[in-house]
N, C-alpha and C positions, 0 to 999 in steps of 0.2 A: 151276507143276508141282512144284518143289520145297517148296514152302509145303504142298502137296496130302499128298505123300509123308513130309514129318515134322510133317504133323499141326500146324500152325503157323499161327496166324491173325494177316493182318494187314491192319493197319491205317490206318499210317502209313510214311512210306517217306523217304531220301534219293535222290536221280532222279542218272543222272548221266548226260551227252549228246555227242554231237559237237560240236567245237567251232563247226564252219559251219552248225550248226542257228539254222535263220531264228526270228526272234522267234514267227511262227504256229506253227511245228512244237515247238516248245517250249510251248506254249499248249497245244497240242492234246494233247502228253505228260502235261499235268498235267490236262484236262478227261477224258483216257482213262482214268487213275488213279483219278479222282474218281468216274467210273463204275462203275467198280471195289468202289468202297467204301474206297481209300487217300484219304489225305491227304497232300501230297506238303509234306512239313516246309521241304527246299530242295531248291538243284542243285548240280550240280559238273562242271564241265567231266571230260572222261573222263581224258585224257593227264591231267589235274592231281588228280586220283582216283587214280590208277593210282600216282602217285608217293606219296601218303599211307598206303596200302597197305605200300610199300616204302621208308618213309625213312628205318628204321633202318640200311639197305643206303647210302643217299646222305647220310647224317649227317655226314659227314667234309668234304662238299664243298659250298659257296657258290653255283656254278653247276652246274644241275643241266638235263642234257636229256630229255624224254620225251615216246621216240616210242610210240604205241599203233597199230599197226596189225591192223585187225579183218574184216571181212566186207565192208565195204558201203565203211568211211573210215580214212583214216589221218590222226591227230588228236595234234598236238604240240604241249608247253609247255615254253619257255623260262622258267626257276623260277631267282630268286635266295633263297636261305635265310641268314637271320639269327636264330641262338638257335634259337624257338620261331617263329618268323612265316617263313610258304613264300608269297613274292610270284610273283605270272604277270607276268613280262616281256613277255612276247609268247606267243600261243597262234595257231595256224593249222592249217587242218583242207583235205583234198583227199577229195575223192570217187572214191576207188580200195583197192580191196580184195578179199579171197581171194574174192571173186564174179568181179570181173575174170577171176582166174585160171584159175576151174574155167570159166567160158564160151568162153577163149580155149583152152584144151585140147579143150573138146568139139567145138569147130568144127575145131580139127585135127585130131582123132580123125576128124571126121565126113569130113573131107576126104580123108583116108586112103582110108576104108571108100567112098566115092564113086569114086574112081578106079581103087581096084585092080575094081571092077562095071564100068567106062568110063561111069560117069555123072556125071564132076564138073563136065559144063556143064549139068547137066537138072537137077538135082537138090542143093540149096543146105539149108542147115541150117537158115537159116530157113524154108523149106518142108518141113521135117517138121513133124508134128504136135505140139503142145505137152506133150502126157504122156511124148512120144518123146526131146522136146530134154531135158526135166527128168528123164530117165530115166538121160541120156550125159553131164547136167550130173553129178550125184551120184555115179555112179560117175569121173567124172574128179575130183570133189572128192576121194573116199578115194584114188584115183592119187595126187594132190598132199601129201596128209598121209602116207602110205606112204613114198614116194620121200622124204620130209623126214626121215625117223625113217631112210634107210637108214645102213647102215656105210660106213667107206669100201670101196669095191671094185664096191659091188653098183651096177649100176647099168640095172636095168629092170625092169620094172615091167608083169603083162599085162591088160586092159582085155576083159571082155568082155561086149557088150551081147544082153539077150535081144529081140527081136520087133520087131527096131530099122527097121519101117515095109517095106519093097520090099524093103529088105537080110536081116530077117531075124535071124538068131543070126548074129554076127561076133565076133571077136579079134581086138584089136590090141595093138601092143607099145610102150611107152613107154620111152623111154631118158633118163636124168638128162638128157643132152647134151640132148635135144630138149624135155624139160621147161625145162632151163637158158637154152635159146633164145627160151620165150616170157616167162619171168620178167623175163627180164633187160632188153628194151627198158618193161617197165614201173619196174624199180627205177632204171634210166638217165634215164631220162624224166618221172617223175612222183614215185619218192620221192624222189630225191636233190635235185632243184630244190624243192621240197617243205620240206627240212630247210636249206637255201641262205636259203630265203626267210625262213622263222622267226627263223633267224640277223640275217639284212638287219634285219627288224622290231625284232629286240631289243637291234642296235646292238650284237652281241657275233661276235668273232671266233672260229675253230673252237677255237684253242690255250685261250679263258678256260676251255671246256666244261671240269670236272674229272672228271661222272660223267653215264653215258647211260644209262637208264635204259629196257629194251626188253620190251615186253608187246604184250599182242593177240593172237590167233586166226592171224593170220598172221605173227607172229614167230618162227616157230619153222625157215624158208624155212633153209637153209643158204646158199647166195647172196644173200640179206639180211642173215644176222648177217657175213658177209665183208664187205659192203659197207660198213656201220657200222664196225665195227673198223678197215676203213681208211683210211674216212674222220675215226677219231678216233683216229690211233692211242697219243696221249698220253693218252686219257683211261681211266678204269676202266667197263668196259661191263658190264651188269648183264644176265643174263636169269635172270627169278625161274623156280622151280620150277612156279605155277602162273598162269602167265600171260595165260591169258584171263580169266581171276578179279579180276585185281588193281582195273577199276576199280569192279567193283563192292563191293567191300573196302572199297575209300578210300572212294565214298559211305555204306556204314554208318559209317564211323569218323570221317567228319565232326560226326555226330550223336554218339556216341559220347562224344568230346573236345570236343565243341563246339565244332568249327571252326567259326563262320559267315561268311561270305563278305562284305568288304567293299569296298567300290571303291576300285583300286590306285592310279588317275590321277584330277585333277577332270576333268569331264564342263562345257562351257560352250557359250557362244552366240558366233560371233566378229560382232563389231561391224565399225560403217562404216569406221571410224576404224582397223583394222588388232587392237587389242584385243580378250581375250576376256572376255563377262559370266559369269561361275563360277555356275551351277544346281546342281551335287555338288561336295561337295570330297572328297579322300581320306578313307577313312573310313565314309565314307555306306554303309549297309546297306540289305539291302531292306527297302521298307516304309517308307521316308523320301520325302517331299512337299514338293516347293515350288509357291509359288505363291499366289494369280496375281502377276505378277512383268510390269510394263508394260511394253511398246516404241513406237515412235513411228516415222514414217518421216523421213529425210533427204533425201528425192527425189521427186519426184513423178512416181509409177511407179504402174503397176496392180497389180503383186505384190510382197509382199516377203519375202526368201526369208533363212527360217533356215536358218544354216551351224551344226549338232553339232559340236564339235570337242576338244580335249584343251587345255591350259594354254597350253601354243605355238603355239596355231592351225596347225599344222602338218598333221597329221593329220584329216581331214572321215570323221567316223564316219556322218552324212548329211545329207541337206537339205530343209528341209518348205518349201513354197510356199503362202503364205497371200494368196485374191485384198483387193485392198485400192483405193479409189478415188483415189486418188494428195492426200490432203487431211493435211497435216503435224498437223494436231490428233485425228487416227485412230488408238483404242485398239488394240493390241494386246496382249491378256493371252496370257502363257505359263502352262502347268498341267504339271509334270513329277513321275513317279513311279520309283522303282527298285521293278521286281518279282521276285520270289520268282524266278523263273525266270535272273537275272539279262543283263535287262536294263533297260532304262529307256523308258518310254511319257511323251511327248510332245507335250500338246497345246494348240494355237493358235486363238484364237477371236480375231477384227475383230468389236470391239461396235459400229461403224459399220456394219455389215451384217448385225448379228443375231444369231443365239446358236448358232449352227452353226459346230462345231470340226472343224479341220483338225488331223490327225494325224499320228504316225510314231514308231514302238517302233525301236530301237538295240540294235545285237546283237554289238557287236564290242569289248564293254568287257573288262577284266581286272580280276583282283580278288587279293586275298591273306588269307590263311589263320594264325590262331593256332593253331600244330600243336601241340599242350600234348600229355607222355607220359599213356599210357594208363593211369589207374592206377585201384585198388581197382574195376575194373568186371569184369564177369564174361559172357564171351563165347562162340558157338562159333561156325565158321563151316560153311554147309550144302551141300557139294557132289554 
C-alpha cells in the first residue's frame, strides 16, 4: 500500500519476523515475497530490528533490552553491544498481543449488552455471527488506543455497536478501571514471565539491564509502560516517538549499513562420549555449507538420533532421528546449511539404506550484527 501511494517500485526487500516463527513460516514469508515479485535480501528478528532503528538512543549502554510488543506477539532481545557489533544474547518471542486485547474487551462488552437483554445464558459471543463479532472486535480496538491516549482524570470511554444481531443498536460505557482489569492479568501473566524468561536464557540479572528499549503497536498501554519502569527501575526506559515503525526501520537499515547477520554461538552435533562435533562456528553467515561430514554408530541400535546443540551441550536446539540397522560399519553423512532466513537445515542420509534424507530446519539460533554509522547514504522513510 505504501509502495502504491508514493509511487515506489520494489524489488527487493529486508524481512523482519517474530522471533518464534518456526522455520516453515519463515519459508513461506520469503516464497510469499517472491510471488510478489521481491527478493528477500535477509532477515532480522523484529525486537533486534526494532533496536537498530533506535540505537543511537541505547549507545550509551552494553546491555540493552527490547521488548516489541505488537498485534499478534510480544518479541524480545537480550542485546550485548560492543563498539560497532549488537550481539543477541538471548531473544524469545510469546504469542500474545493487542489482538488478545481487543477480543477480550469485545466478549466483555458483549457480556454486558447480554445481560442487561437477560440473555447471558442463551446467547454467547461466539454465537454471534462473524461480521457481528469483527464489527465489536474493531470498535473495542479504537476503545483500547482512545482510553491509551487519555489524560490523567479522564476515564471512560463510550462503545457503541450498530445492527449488533437480536441486540440491535446498543451503548456501552468503558471505564480505564475495567479496561485496567482485563490488561492487567495479561501483563501479570504472560508479559512479565515473558521478560523473566529472556532474562533466565541470557544468564543476566534485572540490575545489568542499563537500557529498555519499548516499541510495538501495543506499547503505548499506560499500565504496560508502569509495569516496565518498575520492574526496571534502575534502568533508562526508552519509548520512541514512533513506535510501531521501529522494526521495520532496523530491517531497511540492515541493508543499508550492511549489517548481515552472523551466527553468535557454534551450532554442533553432541556425541556418545558427552562432547560436541562443531557443524557452525561463530561467525558462520548464511549461505555457509558443511558437509558431508560422517558418523558411525556406537551401539547397536535401530536409530540414531542426532542431538543440535550449542558448544556446552547444554542447550538441545533439536533432535533428528535417523532409522539405521544397528551395523557399526553404517554410513551416516551429515549435509548442513545456514539460510537466508536465519536458520539452519539439516540433513541426514544412512547410505546403508539408500539415498533417502532425514531432515530438520533449527529455528532458535542467535546472531550478532556489525552496526557500522550511517553514513554518506541518503534516505527517506514512508509513513
Amino acid at each position: 500500500y505504501i509502495a502504491e501511494t508514493y509511487n515506489v517500485t520494489i524489488d527487493e526487500a529486508t524481512f523482519s519476523y517474530p522471533v518464534d516463527f518456526s522455520a516453515e513460516a519463515r519459508r513461506e514469508l520469503r516464497e510469499a515475497a517472491s510471488r510478489a515479485g521481491i527478493k528477500a535480501l535477509s532477515f532480522v528478528s523484529e525486537s533486534t530490528g526494532a533496536y537498530l532503528a533506535n540505537k543511537e538512543e541505547c549507545a550509551a549502554f552494553s546491555n540493552v533490552l527490547v521488548l516489541d510488543w505488537g498485534g499478534g506477539t510480544l518479541d524480545i532481545s537480550v542485546l550485548n553491544l560492543h563498539f560497532t557489533e549488537v550481539k543477541e544474547v538471548a531473544v524469545s518471542g510469546r504469542r500474545v498481543g493487542g489482538d488478545d486485547i481487543d477480543r477480550a474487551l469485545a466478549e466483555r462488552m458483549h457480556s454486558h449488552i447480554a445481560a442487561k437483554s437477560g440473555l447471558e445464558n442463551v446467547c454467547s459471543f461466539e454465537s454471534m455471527k462473524p461480521n457481528e463479532q469483527d464489527s465489536l472486535i474493531v470498535l473495542c480496538e479504537n476503545a483500547k488506543m482512545n482510553i491509551s491516549d487519555f489524560n490523567e482524570g479522564e476515564n471512560e470511554y463510550s462503545i457503541t455497536v450498530m445492527d449488533y444481531g437480536m441486540f440491535g443498536t446498543k451503548t456501552e460505557r468503558l471505564t480505564t478501571e475495567q479496561f485496567n482489569q482485563i490488561i492487567e492479568p495479561i501483563i501479570l501473566g504472560e508479559i512479565l514471565p515473558s521478560i523473566e524468561e529472556a532474562l533466565k536464557k541470557a544468564s543476566m540479572p534485572r540490575e545489568s539491564i542499563g537500557a529498555v528499549l519499548v516499541v510495538g503497536g501495543s506499547s503505548n498501554l499506560r499500565l504496560y509502560e508502569y509495569a516496565v519502569m518498575n520492574l526496571f527501575p534502575s534502568a533508562k526506559v526508552i519509548f520512541p516517538e514512533k513506535r510501531q515503525w521501529s522494526t521495520a526501520e532496523g530491517a531497511a537499515l540492515t541493508q543499508l549499513i550492511g549489517a548481515s547477520a552472523k551466527l553468535n554461538e557454534p551450532l554442533g552435533v553432541l556425541l556418545s562420549d558427552g562432547t560436541v562435533f562443531p557443524i557452525f562456528d561463530t561467525g558462520s553467515a548464511a549461505g555457509d555449507k558443511r558437509g558431508p561430514i560422517s558418523f558411525s554408530l556406537t551401539e547397536d541400535v535401530e536409530d540414531a538420533h542426532f542431538i543440535f546443540t550449542d558448544k556446552s551441550g547444554m542447550k538441545t536446539y533439536q533432535t533428528l532421528t535417523v532409522p539405521t540397522k544397528g551395523y557399526f560399519t553404517e554410513k551416516l553423512e551429515l549435509y548442513a546449511e545456514l539460510r537466508e532466513e536465519q536458520t539452519a537445515e539439516v540433513r541426514v542420509v544412512n547410505r546403508s539404506m539408500g539415498d533417502e534424507f532425514q531432515k530438520c530446519e533449527i529455528n532458535k539460533l542467535t546472531f550478532f550484527y556489525d552496526a557500522k554509522p550511517l553514513e554518506n547514504v541518503s534516505y527517506r522513510w514512508m509513513y
